[in-house]
GUBANU-613660 format. One record per residue (C-alpha): residue in one letter; x, y, z. Coordinates in steps of 0.05 Angstrom, whole numbers, padded with zeros to 5 digits, always signed. Layout:
! GUBANU-613660
<r code="a" x="X" y="Y" z="Z"/>
...
//
This chain:
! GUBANU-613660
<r code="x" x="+00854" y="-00264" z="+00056"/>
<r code="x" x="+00848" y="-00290" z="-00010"/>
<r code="x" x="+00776" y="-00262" z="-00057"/>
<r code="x" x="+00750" y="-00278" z="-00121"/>
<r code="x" x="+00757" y="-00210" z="-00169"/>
<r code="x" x="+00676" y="-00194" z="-00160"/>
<r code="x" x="+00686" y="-00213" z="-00086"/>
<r code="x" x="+00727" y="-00160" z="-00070"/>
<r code="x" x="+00700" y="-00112" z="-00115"/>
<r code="x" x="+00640" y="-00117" z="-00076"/>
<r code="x" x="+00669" y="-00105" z="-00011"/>
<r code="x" x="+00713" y="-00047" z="-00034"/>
<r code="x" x="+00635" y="-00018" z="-00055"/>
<r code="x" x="+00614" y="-00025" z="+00019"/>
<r code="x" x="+00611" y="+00051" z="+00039"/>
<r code="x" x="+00606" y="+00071" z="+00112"/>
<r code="x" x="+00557" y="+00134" z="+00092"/>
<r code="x" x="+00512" y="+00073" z="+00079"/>
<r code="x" x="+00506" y="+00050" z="+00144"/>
<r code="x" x="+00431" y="+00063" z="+00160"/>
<r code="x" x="+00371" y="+00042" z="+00114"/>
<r code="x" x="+00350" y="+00114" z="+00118"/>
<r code="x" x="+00420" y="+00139" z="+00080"/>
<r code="x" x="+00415" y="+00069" z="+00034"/>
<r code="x" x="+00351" y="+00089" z="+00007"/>
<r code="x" x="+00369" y="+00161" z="-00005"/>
<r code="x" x="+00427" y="+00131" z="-00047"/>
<r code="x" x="+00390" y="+00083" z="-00075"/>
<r code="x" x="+00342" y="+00144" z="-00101"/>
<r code="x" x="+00391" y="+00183" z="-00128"/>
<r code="x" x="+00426" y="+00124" z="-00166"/>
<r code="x" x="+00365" y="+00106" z="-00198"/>
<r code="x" x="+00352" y="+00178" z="-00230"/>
<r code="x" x="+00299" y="+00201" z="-00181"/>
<r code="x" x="+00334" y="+00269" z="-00162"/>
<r code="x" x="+00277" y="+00290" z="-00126"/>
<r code="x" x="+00240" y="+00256" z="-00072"/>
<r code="x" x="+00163" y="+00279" z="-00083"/>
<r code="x" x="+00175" y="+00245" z="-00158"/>
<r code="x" x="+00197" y="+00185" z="-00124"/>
<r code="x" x="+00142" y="+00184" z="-00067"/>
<r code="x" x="+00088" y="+00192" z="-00123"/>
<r code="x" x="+00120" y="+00132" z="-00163"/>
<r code="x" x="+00107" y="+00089" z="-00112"/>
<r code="x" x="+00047" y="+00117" z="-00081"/>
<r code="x" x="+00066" y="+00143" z="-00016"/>
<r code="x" x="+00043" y="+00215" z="+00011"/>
<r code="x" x="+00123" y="+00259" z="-00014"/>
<r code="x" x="+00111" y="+00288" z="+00069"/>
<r code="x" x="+00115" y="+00204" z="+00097"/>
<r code="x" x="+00173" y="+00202" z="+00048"/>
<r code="x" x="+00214" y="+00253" z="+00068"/>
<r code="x" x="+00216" y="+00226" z="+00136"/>
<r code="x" x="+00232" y="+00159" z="+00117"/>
<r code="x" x="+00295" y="+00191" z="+00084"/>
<r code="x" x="+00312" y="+00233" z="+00136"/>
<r code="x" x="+00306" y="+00175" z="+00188"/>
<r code="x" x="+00261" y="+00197" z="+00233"/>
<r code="x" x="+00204" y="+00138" z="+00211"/>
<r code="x" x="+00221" y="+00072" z="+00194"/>
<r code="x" x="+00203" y="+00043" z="+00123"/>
<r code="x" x="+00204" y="-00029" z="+00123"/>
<r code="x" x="+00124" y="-00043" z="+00113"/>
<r code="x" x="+00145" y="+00000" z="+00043"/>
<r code="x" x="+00212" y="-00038" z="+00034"/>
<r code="x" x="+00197" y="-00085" z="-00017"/>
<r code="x" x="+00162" y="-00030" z="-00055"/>
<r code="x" x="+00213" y="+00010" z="-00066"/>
<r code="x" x="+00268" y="-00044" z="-00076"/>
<r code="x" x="+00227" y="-00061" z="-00129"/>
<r code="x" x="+00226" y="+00008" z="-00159"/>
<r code="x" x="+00296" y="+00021" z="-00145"/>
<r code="x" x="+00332" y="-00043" z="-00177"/>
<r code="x" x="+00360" y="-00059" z="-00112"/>
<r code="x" x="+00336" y="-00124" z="-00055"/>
<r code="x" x="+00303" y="-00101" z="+00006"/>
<r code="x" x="+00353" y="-00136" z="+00045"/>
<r code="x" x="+00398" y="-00086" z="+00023"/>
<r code="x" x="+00363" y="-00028" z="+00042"/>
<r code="x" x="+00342" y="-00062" z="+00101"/>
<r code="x" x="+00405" y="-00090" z="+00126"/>
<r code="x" x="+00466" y="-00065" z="+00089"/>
<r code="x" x="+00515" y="-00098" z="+00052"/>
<r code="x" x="+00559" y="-00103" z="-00017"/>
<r code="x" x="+00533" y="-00038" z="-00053"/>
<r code="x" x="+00489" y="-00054" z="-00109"/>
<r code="x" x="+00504" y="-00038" z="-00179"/>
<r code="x" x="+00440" y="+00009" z="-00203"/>
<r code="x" x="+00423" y="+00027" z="-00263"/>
<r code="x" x="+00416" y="+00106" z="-00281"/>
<r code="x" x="+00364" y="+00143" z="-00318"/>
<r code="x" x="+00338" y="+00209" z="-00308"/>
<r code="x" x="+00275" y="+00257" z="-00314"/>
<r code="x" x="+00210" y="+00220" z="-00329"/>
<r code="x" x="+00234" y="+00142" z="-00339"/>
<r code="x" x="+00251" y="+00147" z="-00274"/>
<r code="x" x="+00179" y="+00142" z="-00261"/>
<r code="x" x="+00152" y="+00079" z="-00282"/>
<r code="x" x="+00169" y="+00007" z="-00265"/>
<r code="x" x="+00233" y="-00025" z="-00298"/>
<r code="x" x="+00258" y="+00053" z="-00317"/>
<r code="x" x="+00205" y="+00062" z="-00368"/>
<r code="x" x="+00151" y="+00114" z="-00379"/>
<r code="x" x="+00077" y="+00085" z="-00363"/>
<r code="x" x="+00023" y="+00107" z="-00412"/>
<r code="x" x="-00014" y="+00168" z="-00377"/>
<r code="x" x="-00069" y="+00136" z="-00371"/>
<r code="x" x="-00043" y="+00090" z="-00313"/>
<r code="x" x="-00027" y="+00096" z="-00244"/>
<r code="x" x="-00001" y="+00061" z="-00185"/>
<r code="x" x="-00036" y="+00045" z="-00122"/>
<r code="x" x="+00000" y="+00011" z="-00062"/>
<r code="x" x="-00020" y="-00060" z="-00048"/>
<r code="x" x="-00033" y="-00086" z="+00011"/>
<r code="x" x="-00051" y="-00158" z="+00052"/>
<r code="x" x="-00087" y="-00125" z="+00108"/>
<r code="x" x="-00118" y="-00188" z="+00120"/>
<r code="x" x="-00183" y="-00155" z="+00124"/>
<r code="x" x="-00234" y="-00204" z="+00142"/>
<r code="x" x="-00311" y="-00217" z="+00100"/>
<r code="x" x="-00320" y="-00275" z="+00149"/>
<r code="x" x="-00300" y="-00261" z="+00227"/>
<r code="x" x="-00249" y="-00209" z="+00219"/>
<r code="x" x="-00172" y="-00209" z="+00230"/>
<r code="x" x="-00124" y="-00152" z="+00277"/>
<r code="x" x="-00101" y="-00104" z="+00223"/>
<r code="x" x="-00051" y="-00074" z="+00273"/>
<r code="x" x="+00011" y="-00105" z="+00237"/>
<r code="x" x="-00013" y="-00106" z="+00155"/>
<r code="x" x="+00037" y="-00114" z="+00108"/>
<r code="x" x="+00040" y="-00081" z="+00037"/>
<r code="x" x="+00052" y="-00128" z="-00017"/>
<r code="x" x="+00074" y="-00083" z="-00063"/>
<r code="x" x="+00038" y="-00044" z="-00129"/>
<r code="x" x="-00026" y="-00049" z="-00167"/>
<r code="x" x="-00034" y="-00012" z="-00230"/>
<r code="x" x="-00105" y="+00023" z="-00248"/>
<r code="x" x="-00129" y="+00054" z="-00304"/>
<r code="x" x="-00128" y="+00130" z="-00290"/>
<r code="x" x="-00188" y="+00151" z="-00333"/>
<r code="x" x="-00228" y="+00095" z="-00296"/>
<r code="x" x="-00206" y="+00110" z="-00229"/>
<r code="x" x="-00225" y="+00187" z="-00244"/>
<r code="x" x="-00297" y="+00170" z="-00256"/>
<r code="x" x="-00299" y="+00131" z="-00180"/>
<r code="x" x="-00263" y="+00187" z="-00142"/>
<r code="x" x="-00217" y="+00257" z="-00133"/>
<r code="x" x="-00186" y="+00227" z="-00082"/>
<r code="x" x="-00116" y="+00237" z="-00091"/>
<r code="x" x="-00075" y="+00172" z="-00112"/>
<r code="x" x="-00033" y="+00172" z="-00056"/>
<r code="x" x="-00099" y="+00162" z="-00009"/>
<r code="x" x="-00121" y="+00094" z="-00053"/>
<r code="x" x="-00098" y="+00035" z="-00039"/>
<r code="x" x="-00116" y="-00035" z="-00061"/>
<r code="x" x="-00127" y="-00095" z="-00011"/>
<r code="x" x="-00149" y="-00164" z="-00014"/>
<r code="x" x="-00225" y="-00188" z="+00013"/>
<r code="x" x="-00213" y="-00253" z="+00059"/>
<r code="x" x="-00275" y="-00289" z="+00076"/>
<r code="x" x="-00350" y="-00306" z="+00055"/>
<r code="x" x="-00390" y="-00262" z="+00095"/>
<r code="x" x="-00403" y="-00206" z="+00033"/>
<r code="x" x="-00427" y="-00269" z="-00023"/>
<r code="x" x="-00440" y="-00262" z="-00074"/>
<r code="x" x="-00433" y="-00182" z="-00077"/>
<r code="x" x="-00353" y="-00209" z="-00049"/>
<r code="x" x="-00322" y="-00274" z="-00053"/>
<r code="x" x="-00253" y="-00297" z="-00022"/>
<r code="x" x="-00195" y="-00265" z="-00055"/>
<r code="x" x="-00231" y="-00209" z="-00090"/>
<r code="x" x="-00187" y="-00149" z="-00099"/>
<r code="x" x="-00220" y="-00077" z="-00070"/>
<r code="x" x="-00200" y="-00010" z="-00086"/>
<r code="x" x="-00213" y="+00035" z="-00017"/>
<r code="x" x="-00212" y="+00114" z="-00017"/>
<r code="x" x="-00181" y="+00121" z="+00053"/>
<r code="x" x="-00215" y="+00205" z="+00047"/>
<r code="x" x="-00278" y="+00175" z="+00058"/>
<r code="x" x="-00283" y="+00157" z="+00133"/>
<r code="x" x="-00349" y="+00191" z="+00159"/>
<r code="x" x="-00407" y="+00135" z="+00147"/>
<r code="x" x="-00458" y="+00186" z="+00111"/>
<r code="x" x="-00476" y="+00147" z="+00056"/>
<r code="x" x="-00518" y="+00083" z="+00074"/>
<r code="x" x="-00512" y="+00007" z="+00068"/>
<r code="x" x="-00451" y="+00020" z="+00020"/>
<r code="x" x="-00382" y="-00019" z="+00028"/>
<r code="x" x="-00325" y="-00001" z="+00073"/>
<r code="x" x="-00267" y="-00014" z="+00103"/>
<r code="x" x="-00271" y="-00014" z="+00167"/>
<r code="x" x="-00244" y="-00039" z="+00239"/>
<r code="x" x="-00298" y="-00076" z="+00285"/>
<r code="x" x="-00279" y="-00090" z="+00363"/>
<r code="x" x="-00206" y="-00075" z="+00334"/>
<r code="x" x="-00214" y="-00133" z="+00286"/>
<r code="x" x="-00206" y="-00112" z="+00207"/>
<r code="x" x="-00273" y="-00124" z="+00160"/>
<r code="x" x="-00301" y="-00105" z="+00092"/>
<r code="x" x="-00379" y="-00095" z="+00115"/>
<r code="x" x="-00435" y="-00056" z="+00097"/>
<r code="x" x="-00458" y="-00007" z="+00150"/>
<r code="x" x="-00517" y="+00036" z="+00167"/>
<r code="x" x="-00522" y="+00093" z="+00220"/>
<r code="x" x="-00583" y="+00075" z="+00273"/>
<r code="x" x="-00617" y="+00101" z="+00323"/>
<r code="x" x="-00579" y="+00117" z="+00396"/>
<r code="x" x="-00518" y="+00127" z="+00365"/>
<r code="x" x="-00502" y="+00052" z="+00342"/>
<r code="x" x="-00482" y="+00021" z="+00272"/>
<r code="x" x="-00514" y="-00038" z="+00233"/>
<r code="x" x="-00463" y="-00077" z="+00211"/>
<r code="x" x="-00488" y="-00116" z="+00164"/>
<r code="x" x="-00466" y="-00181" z="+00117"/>
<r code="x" x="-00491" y="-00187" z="+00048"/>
<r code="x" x="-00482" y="-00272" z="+00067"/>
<r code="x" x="-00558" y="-00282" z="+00085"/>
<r code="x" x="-00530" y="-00335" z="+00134"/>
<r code="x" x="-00478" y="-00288" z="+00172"/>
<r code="x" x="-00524" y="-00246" z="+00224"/>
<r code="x" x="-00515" y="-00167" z="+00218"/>
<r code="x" x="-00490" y="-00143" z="+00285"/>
<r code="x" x="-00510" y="-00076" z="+00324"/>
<r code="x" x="-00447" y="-00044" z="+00360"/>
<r code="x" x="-00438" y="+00029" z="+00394"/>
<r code="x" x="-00403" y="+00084" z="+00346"/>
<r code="x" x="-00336" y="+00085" z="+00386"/>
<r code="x" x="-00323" y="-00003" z="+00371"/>
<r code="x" x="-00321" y="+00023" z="+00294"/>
<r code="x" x="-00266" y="+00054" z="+00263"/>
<r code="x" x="-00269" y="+00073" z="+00185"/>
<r code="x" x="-00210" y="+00056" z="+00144"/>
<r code="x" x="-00249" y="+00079" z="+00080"/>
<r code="x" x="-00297" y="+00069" z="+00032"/>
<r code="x" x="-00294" y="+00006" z="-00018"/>
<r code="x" x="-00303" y="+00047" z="-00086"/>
<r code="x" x="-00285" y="-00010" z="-00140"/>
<r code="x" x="-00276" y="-00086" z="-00136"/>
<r code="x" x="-00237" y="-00131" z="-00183"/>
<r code="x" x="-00247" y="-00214" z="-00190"/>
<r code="x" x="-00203" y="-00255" z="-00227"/>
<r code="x" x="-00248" y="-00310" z="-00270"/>
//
């Protein structure tokens, strides 16, 4: 078999300890100056416990894949499927910690991203959401809304008309997934309907039932038992591109 020179340089770099996505992205890690895996988990906003069983293969990680390709200089393909072994660039200690291997001010954070398809209007399944990848926030800002630890944020994307004009299609949301227990009235949340996915307002009402209500004076609020509501969160910020 004849190869080009890069050809079969890449194939001589296909390792068989790399055979599983869970011992790729352990590599991966390592090569790209994380030495330690809570650093890395934090950099990409994921809780270091979910991470740690990602690397040790006991959870699969390929909602997170393109996240931490990304962050790792590698394709998710890769870590994914296998292949040629990627050339990564290594740093160490803290610009290991911030997108393209350089430090990010203090005041910033990240926040996964992700197309949950949550649904103003009708609602959508939110069984099978995808993250999208990394939003970064002001730190001192997102203080002020919450102590909810960053790796409990997350930032999705409003779908729909039912919430105008306090929401319009496309807004971006900021939900504090520690906040599941509908004490506070008629605010914003996050929140699962008859297993469907919604950003609604809700009030607590007599007999044990929920008003779910649209701020869309011509989408009717609906009245549905406690147990047909789940609570992803609360919405604690929202962003809109002008």
């Amino acid at each position: 078999m004849i190869c080009s020179a890069d050809a079969c340089q890449s194939m001589a770099m296909t390792r068989s300890d790399l055979d599983s996505p869970h011992d790729r992205l352990a590599w991966a890690r390592v090569q790209a100056g994380f030495t330690d895996k809570a650093d890395f988990a934090r950099a990409v906003g994921v809780n270091p416990t979910t991470y740690r069983a990602y690397e040790n293969g006991q959870n699969g990680f390929a909602k997170h894949a393109v996240t931490f390709a990304k962050k790792l200089g590698v394709s998710a393909d890769w870590l994914l499927e296998g292949g040629a072994v990627p050339s990564i660039s290594t740093v160490s200690g803290e610009e290991a910690l911030a997108p393209s291997h350089r430090r990010a001010p203090d005041s910033v954070v990240t926040l996964r991203s992700f197309d949950l398809s949550y649904s103003m209007g009708p609602g959508a399944n939110i069984d099978d959401y995808v993250e999208e990848g990394t939003y970064e926030f002001d730190a001192n800002m997102l203080a002020k809304l919450t102590r909810a630890p960053v790796d409990r944020l997350f930032v999705a994307r409003g779908d729909g008309d039912s919430m105008f004009p306090t929401l319009v299609n496309d807004d971006t949301v900021v939900i504090d997934t520690t906040q599941t227990v509908l004490n506070l009235q008629d605010r914003i949340w996050a929140c699962s309907v008859y297993g469907a996915g919604a950003i609604k307002r809700l009030r607590a009402i007599a007999g044990g039932k929920v008003l779910v209500q649209s701020d869309n004076p011509n989408i009717p609020d609906q009245e549905i038992i406690s147990d047909d509501l789940r609570i992803v969160g609360r919405v604690i910020w929202l962003g809109r591109r002008i």
